[in-house]
N, C-alpha and C positions, 0 to 999 in steps of 0.2 A: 134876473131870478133864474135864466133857465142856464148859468154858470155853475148855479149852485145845486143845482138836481142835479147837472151832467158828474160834476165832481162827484157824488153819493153813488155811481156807478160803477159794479165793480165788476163787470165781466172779466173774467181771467182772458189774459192775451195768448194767439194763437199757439205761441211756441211754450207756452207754460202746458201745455195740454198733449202735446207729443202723444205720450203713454197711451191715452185713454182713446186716441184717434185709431191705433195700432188694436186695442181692445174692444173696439166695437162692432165687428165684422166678428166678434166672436162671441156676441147678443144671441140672447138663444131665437126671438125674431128676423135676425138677419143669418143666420145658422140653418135657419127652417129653408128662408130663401134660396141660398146657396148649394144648400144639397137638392132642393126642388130642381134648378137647372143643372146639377151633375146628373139627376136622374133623366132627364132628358139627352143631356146630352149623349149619355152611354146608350140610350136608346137608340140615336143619330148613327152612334155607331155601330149600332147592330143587327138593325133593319136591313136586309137584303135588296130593299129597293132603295138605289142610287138618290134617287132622284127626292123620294120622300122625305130619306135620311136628311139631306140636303134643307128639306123645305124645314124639318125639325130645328137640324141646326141654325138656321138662321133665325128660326122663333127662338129658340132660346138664349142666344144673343143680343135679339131686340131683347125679350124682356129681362135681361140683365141690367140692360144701357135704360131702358124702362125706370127700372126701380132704384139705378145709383142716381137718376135725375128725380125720383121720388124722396129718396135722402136726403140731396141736396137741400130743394125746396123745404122741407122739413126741418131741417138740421139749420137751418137761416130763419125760420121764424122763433128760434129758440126751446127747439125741442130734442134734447141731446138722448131720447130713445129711439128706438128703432121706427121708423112707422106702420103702422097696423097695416095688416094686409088685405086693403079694400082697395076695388078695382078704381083706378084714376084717369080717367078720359085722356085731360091733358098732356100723357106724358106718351100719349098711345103711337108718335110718331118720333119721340125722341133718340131713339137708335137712328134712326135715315138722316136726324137733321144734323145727330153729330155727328157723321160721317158726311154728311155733304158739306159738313161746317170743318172736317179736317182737308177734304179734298180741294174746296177753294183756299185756304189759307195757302196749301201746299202749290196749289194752282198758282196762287199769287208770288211766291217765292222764284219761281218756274219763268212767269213773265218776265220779271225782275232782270234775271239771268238774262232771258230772248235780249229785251229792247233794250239793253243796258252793253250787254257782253262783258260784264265785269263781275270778275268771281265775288271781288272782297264786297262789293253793294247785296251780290245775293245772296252774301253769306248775313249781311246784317242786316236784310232782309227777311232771312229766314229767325235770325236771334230775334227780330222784333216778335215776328211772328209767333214765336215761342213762347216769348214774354207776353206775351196779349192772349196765348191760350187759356190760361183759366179764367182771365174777365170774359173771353167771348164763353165760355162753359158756364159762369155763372149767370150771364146775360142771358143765354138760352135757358136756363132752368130760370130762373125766376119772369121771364115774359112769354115763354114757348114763339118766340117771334127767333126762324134764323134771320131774315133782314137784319133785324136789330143787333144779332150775334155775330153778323158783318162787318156791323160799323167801328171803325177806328175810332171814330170822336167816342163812344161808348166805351170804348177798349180803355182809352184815355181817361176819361169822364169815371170810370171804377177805380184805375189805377192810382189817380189824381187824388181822387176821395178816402182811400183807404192809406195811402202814401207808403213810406218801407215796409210795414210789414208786408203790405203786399209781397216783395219782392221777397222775404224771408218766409213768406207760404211757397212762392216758387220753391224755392233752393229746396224746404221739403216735400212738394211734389215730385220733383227730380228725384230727391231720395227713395222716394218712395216707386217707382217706376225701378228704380237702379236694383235697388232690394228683391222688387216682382223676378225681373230677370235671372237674380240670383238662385234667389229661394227656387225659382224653376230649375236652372241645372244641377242645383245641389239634389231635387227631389230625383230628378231624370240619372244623376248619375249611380242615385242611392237602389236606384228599382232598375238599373240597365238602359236606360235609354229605350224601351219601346216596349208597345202594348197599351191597352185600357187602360193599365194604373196608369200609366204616363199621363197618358190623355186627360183622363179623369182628375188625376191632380194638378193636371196644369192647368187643367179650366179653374177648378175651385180654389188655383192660388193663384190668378189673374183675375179671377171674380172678388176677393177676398181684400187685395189692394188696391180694386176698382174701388170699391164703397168705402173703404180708409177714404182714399183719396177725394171720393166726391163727399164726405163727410166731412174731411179737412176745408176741404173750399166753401160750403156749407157753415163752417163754424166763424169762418173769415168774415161770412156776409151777417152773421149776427154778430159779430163784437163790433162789426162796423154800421149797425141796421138804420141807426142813423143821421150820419153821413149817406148812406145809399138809398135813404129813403124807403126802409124797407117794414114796414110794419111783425113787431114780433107776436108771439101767440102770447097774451096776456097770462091765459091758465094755466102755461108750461111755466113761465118765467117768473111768475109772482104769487103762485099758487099759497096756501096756508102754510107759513112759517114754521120750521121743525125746534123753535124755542122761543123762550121770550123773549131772546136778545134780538134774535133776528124778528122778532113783530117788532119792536122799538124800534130796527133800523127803519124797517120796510115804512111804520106808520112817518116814523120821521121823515122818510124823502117824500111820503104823500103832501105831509104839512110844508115844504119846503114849495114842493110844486106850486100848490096854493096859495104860495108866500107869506108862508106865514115861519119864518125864519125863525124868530124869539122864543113861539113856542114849541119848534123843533128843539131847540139849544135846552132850553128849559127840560124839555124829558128826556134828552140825552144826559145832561147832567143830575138830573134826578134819579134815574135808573145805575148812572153809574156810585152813586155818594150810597144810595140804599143796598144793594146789590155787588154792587162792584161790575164786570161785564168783561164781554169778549172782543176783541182786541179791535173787530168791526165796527162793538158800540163807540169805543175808546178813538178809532180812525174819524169815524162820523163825524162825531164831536170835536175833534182836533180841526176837521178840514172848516166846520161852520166856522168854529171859531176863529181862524185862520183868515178866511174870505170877508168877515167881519171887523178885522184890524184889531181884534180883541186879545193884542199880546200877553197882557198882562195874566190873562185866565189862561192861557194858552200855557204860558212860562210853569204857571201854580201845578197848572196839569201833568205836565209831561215832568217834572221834579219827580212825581209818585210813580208814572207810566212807565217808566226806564227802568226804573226797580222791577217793575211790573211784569216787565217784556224780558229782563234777563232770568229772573226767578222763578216767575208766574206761567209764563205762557212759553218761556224756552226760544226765544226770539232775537239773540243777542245778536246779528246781525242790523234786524229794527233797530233795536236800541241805539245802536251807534250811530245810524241815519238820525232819529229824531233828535237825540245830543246833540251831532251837528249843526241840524238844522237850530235850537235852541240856542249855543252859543253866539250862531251869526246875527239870532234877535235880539240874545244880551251875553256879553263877553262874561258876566261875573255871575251866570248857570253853574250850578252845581246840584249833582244829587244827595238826597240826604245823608245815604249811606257813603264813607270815606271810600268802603271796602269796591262797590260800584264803578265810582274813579276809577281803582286802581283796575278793576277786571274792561276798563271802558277804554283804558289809555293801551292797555294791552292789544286789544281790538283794533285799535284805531292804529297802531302801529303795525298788526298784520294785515290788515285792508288798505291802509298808506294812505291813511285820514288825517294826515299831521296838525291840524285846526283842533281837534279832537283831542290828541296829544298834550299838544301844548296848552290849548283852554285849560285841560281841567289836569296834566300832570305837573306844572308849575306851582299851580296855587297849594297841591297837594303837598309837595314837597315846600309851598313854604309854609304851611298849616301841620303840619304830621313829619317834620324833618328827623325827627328819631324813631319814625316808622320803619317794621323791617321791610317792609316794602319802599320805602324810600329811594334805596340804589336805584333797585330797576328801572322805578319810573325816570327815578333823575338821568338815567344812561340814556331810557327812550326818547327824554323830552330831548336832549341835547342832539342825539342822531335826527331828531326832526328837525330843530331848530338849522343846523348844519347840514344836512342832504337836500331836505325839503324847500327849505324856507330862506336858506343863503344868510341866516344871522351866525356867523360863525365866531364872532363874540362873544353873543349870549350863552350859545353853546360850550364854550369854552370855559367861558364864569361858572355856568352849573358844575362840571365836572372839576373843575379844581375846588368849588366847596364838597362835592363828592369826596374828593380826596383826604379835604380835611376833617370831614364830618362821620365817616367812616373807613379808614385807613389800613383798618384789616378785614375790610369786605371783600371776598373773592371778586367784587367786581372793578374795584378800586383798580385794579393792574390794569384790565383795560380802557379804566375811563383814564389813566397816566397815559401809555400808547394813544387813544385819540386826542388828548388835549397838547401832547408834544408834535402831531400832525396839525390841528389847525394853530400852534403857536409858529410853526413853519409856514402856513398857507398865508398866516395874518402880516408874518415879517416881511413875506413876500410881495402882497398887496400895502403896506404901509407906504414907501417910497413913491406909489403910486400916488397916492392920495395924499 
């Protein structure tokens, strides 16, 4: 049962979310935060006492590293607003641990080196180490234990659980570091390179890609919350539904949980025969159905859903997937609409879906042969059949009844050019065989 809950889960994945990582440091809550420590900091600078300036600065530091490990922990129990600005014990030494947590990693790279005396182990040494920084950053924000944000086997034990994406949160953490640097000398070249502004903005565009970034790692640990065992905020995540379709999703995955499958199915399909519904209700439903062995309702469905998805909802991509997916249930899938076909086969030949093609513009072409659509498809099916699929035969048959079946089709000339190349390819393999 709990296959079929998991599937009803639709957290968007890390790199579908890019944008909105980028846009959150620009929350008028994290806005507030951020010019809070510019205004500190400019103070740091302009205190005449050295020494003060200094202790300033280093407060405002900590509570920067403070509050992007307040994010974090936030941002992973699935709460993708800013967090309210109340004082958090737990995080009150999080700047010292992450820096002692970069100082050992860096420590350990260093030994490497010592007792090894071999560049290229220190060098992958130090890429481990790289790669293992954001599980030990999440590891410290979600335990406040550095020990813990020590361990390798945890380093692993994150990596292991969350699997590649992991590794593509890397590559946009890297990004996002590479951009910081940027956007710093573009600001510094644009103001001169020195003074207050400089300063000023370079804190508040290093502060600004800090909380991107510890938000990104943050969003990681809720899509993956659990596998990581990590409990999310109920009242961020499942709070009161903004329509009806999404209460039928929502009430559905309760009843699913409960196991109570039939009557999940049952008010999915009820809501969608009454109403009709949004492409969620319509997913829901396909996947029970689906996990159920219930082809045959599955098939009835998606016949209507494909129309649905090209017209309706503007999703001609889906479309194509789920057609696919339907053919390989049953070869002899078609949509109601002839017209469908022909914009499906189209699809399926610029995404290089040849199953897709062939399925449904064979039959098309032998059902609607004095269609003006006809050529086209007949030209696509055959470039599939013969690029794709290695039937250079079949392909060949279509196009010579192309030939005969319309012979002053502009596309006639070239379906003569291809079918005189695979009558040379075929001469040439015949001997063979």
């Amino acid at each position: 049962m709990s296959e079929l809950f998991a599937a009803g889960e639709t957290i968007p994945p890390v790199w579908s979310r890019i944008p909105q990582f980028f846009a959150y440091p620009l929350k008028f809550g994290v806005l507030a935060v951020l010019a809070g420590f510019a205004v500190l900091r400019l103070l740091a600078l302009l205190l005449p006492i050295p020494f003060v300036g200094f202790i300033i600065f280093l407060l405002t530091w900590m509570g920067l590293y403070k509050y992007a490990y307040e994010v974090l922990a936030h941002t992973a129990q699935g709460n993708l607003e800013p967090p309210e600005t109340q004082y958090v014990t737990e995080t009150d030494f999080a700047a010292f641990k992450h820096v002692g947590l970069m100082f050992l990693m860096l420590f350990g790279t260093i030994l490497v080196a010592a007792f090894t005396g071999s560049a290229v182990l220190a060098l992958l040494a130090g890429l481990f180490f790289g790669l293992a920084w954001p599980a030990a950053i999440i590891t410290l924000a979600m335990t406040g234990s550095l020990l813990s944000a020590l361990n390798p086997a945890t380093w692993m034990s994150v990596m292991g659980r969350i699997g590649w994406p992991y590794l593509a949160a890397v590559i946009f953490l890297l990004m996002m570091q590479w951009s910081a640097g940027f956007v710093r000398w573009l600001f510094a070249s644009a103001t001169g390179g020195t003074g207050f502004v400089v300063v000023i903005g370079a804190f508040f565009i290093s502060g600004y890609f800090l909380i991107a970034s510890f938000h990104l790692m943050g969003y990681l640990v809720y899509q993956f919350h659990e596998e990581l065992g990590v409990e999310v905020d109920e009242a961020a995540t499942g709070g009161a539904p903004a329509s009806e379709d999404e209460r039928i999703v929502v009430e559905s995955r309760q009843m699913i949980q409960d196991g109570r499958v039939e009557q999940a199915i049952e008010l999915l399909a009820g809501r969608l025969k009454r109403e009709g519904g949004t492409p969620e209700v319509h997913d829901q439903y396909r996947q029970l159905l689906r996990l159920q062995g219930r082809n045959e309702e599955l098939l009835a469905h998606d016949r209507e859903y494909v129309g649905q998805l090209l017209h309706g909802f503007g999703q001609s991509r889906k479309a194509l997937l789920v057609t696919d997916e339907c053919l390989r249930l049953d070869p002899s899938f078609r949509p109601p609409n002839s017209g469908d076909s022909v914009e499906l086969v189209h699809l399926g030949d610029q995404f290089a879906m040849p199953e897709v093609v062939v399925g449904l513009g064979r039959e098309f072409v032998k059902e609607h042969p004095d269609n003006e659509s006809a050529p086209e498809v007949t030209l696509s099916v055959a470039r599939a059949l013969s690029d794709r699929m290695g039937d250079d035969a079949g392909a060949l048959e279509l196009l010579r009844s192309l030939e005969r079946r319309h012979p002053e089709h502009p596309l006639s000339e070239e379906a003569r050019s291809l079918a005189q190349t695979l009558e040379k390819v075929l001469a040439v393999q015949k001997p063979a065989t």
